[in-house]
Every structure is written in structure tokens, then in C-alpha cells.
VOVONU-830400 format. One record per residue: x, y negated, z of N, C-alpha, C, O in turn. Coordinates in nm, 2 decimals, padded with zeros to 4 digits. Each point is the difference from the previous one (the first is absolute). Example, Ala and Ser with C-alpha at 12.3 -4.5 7.8 and 13.67 -1.06 7.14 Angstrom:
REM VOVONU-830400
<node <01.32; 00.57; 00.78>; <-00.09; -00.12; 00.00>; <00.09; -00.12; 00.00>; <00.10; 00.00; 00.07>>,
<node <-00.14; -00.11; -00.14>; <00.09; -00.11; 00.00>; <-00.08; -00.11; 00.08>; <00.05; -00.11; 00.01>>,
//
This chain:
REM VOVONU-830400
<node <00.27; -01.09; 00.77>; <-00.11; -00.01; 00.08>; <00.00; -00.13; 00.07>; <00.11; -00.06; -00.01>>,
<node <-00.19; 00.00; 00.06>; <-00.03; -00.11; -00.02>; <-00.03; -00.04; 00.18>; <00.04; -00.09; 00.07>>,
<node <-00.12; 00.22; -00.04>; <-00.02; 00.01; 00.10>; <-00.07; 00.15; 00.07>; <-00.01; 00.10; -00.07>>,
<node <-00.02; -00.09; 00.19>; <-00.09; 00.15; 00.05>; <-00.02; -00.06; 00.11>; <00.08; -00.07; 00.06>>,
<node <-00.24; 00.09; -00.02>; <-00.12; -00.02; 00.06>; <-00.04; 00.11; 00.12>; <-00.04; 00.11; -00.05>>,
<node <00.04; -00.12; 00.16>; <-00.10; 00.09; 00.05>; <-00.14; -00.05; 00.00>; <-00.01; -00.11; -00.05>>,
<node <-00.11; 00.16; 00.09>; <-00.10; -00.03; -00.01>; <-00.12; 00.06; 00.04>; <-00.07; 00.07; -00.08>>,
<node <00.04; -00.11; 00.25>; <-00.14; 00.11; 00.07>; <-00.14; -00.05; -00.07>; <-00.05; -00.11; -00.03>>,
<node <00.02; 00.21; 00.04>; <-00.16; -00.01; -00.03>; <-00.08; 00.08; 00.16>; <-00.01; 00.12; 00.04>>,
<node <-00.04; -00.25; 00.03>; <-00.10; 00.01; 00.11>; <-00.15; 00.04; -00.05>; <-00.06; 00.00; -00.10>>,
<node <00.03; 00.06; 00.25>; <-00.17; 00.08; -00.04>; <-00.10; -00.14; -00.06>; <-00.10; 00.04; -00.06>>,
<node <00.14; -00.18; 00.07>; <-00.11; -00.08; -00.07>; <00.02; -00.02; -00.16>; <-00.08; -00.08; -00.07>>,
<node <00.20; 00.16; 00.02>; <00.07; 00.02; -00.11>; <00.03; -00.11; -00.08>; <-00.02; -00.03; -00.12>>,
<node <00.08; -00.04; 00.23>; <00.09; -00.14; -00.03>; <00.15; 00.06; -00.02>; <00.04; 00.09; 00.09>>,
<node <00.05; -00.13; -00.18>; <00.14; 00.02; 00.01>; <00.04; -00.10; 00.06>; <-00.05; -00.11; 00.00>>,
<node <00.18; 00.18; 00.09>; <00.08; -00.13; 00.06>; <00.15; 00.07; -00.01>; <00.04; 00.12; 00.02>>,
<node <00.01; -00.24; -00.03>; <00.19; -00.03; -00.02>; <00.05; 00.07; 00.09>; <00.03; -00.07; 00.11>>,
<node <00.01; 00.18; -00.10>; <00.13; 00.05; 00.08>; <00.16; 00.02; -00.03>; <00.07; -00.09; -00.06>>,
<node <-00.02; 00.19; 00.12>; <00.15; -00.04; -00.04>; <00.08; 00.17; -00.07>; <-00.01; 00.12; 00.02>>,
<node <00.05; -00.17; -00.05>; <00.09; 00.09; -00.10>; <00.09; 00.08; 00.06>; <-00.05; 00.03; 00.11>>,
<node <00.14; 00.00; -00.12>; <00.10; 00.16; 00.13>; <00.08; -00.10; 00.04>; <00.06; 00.02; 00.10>>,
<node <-00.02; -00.18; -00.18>; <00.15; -00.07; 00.09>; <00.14; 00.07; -00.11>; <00.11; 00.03; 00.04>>,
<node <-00.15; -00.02; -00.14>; <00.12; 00.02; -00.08>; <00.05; -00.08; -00.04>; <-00.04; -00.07; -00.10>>,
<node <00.16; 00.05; 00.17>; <00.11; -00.17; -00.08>; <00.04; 00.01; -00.10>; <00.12; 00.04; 00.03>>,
<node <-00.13; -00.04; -00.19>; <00.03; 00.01; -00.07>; <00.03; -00.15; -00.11>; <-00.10; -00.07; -00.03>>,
<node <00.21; 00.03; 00.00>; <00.01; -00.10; -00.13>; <00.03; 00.09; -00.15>; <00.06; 00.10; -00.01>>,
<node <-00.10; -00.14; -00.04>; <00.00; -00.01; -00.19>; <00.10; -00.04; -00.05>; <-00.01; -00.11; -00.04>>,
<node <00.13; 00.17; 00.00>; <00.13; -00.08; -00.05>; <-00.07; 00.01; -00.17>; <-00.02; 00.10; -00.07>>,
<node <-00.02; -00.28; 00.03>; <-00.05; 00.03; -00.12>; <00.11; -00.08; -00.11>; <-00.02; -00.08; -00.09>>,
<node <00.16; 00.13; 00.15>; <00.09; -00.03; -00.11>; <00.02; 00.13; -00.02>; <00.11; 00.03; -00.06>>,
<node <-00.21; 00.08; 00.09>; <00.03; 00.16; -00.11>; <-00.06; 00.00; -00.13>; <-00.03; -00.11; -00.04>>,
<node <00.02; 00.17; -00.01>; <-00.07; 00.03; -00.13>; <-00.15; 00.06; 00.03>; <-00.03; 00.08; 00.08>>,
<node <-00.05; -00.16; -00.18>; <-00.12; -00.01; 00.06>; <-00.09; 00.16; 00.01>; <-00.11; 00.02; 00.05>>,
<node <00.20; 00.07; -00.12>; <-00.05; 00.12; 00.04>; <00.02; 00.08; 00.13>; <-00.06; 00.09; 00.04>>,
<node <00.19; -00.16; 00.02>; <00.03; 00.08; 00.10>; <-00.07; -00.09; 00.13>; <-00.04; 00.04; 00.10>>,
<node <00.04; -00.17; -00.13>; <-00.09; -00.05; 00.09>; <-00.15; 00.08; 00.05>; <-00.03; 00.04; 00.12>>,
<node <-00.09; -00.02; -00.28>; <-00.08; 00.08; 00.00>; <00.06; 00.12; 00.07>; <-00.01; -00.03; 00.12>>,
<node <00.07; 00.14; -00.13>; <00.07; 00.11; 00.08>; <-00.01; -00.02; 00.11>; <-00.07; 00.07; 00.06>>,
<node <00.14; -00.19; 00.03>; <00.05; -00.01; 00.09>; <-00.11; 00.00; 00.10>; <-00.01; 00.07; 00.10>>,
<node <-00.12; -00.19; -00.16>; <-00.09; -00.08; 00.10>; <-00.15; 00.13; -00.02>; <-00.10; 00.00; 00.07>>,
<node <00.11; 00.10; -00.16>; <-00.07; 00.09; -00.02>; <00.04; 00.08; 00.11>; <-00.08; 00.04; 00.09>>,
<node <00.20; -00.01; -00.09>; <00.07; 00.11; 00.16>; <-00.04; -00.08; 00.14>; <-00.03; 00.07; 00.09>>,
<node <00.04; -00.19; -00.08>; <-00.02; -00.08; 00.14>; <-00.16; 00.03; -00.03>; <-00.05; 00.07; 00.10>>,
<node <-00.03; -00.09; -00.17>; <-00.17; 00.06; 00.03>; <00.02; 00.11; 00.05>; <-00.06; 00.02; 00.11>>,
<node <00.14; 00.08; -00.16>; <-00.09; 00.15; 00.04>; <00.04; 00.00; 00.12>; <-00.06; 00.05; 00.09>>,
<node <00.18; -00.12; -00.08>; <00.07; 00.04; 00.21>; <-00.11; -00.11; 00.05>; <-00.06; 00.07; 00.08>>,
<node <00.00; -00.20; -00.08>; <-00.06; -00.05; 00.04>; <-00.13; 00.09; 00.01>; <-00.01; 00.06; 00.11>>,
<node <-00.06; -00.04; -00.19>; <-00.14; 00.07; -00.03>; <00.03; 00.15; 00.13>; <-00.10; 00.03; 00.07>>,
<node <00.22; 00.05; -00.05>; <-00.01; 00.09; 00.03>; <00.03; -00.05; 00.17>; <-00.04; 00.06; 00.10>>,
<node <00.12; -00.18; -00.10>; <00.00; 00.01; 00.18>; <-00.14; -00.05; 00.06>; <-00.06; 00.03; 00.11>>,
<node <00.02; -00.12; -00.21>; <-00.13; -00.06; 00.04>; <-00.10; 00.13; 00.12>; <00.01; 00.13; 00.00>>,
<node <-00.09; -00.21; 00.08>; <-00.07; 00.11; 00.07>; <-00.09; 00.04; -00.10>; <-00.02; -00.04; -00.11>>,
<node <-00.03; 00.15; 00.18>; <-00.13; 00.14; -00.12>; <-00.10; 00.00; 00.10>; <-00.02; 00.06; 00.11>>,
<node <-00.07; -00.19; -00.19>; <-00.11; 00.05; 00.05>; <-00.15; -00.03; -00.13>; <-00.02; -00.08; -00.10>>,
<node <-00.04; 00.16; 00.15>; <-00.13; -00.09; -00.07>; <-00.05; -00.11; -00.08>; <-00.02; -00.02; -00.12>>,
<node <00.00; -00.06; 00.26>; <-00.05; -00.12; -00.06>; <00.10; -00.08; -00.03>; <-00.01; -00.11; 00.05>>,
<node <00.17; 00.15; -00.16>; <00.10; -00.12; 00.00>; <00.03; 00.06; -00.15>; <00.01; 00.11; -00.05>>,
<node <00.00; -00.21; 00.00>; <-00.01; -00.02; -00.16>; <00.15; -00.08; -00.03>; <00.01; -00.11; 00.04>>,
<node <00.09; 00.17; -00.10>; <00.09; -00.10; -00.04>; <00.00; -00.06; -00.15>; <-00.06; 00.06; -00.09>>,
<node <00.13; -00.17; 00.05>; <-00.04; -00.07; -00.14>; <00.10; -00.07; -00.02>; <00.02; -00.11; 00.06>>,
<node <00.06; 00.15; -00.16>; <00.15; -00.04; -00.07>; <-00.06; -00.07; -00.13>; <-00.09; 00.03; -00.07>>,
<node <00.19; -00.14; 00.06>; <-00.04; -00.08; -00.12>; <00.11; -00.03; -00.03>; <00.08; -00.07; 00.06>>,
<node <-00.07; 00.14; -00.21>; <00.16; 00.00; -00.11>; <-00.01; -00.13; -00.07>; <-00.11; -00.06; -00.02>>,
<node <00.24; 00.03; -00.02>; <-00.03; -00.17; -00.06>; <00.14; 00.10; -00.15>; <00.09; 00.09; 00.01>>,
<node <-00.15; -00.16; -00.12>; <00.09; -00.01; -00.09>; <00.16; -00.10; -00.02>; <00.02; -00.11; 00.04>>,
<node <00.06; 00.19; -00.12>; <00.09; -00.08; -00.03>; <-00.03; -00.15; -00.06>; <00.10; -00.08; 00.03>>,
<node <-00.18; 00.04; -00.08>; <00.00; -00.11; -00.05>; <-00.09; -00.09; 00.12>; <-00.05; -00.11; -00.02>>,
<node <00.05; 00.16; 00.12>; <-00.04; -00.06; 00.12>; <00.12; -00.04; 00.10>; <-00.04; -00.08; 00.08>>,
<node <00.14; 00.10; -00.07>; <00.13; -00.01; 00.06>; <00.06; -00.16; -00.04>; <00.11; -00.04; 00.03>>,
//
């Protein structure tokens, strides 16, 4: 994963930049690049799940391939 986004949508239905739950997390990418996938797949769902629940908040994860590293 590359990265995770929060992201409000106001009643003039402009998005704007918010913040994510605050999870400190690094990437040891001297693993193998599956367990990296594994790993940064598990830090989304705990990110995605502490994030607040509401409505108008959209989150957006963007995976990068191995031959991107």
C-alpha cells in the first residue's frame, strides 16, 4: 500500500483532505514481497476500521506494485 486517504465530502460537494486514525506504521520492505502485500493489506483494515464512521467520509488506499519498489 502505498498510501490511505481520509476524505469529507461537504454539502457544496467539494472533497477536502482530512486525516486518517494516526496509525504509526513502517513497511519493513526487506520482507518478501508477499508478506509485505499481507502486512500493508492488515494496517488498511485496522486503519479503515479506527477511522471515524460517518457519512460524508470516504477513504481511498492506493496499492503500488512490486516493480514499483
Amino acid at each position: 500500500m502505498l498510501y490511505f486517504q481520509v476524505w469529507r465530502i461537504k454539502q457544496d460537494n467539494m472533497v477536502y483532505g482530512g486525516h486518517g486514525p494516526g496509525i504509526d506504521w513502517d513497511v519493513d520492505r526487506r520482507l518478501p514481497w508477499a508478506r509485505i502485500v499481507a502486512d500493508c493489506r492488515d494496517w488498511a483494515l485496522l486503519a479503515a476500521e479506527a477511522t471515524d464512521k460517518a457519512p460524508d467520509l470516504i477513504a481511498t488506499i492506493c496499492w503500488i506494485d512490486a516493480s514499483d519498489l
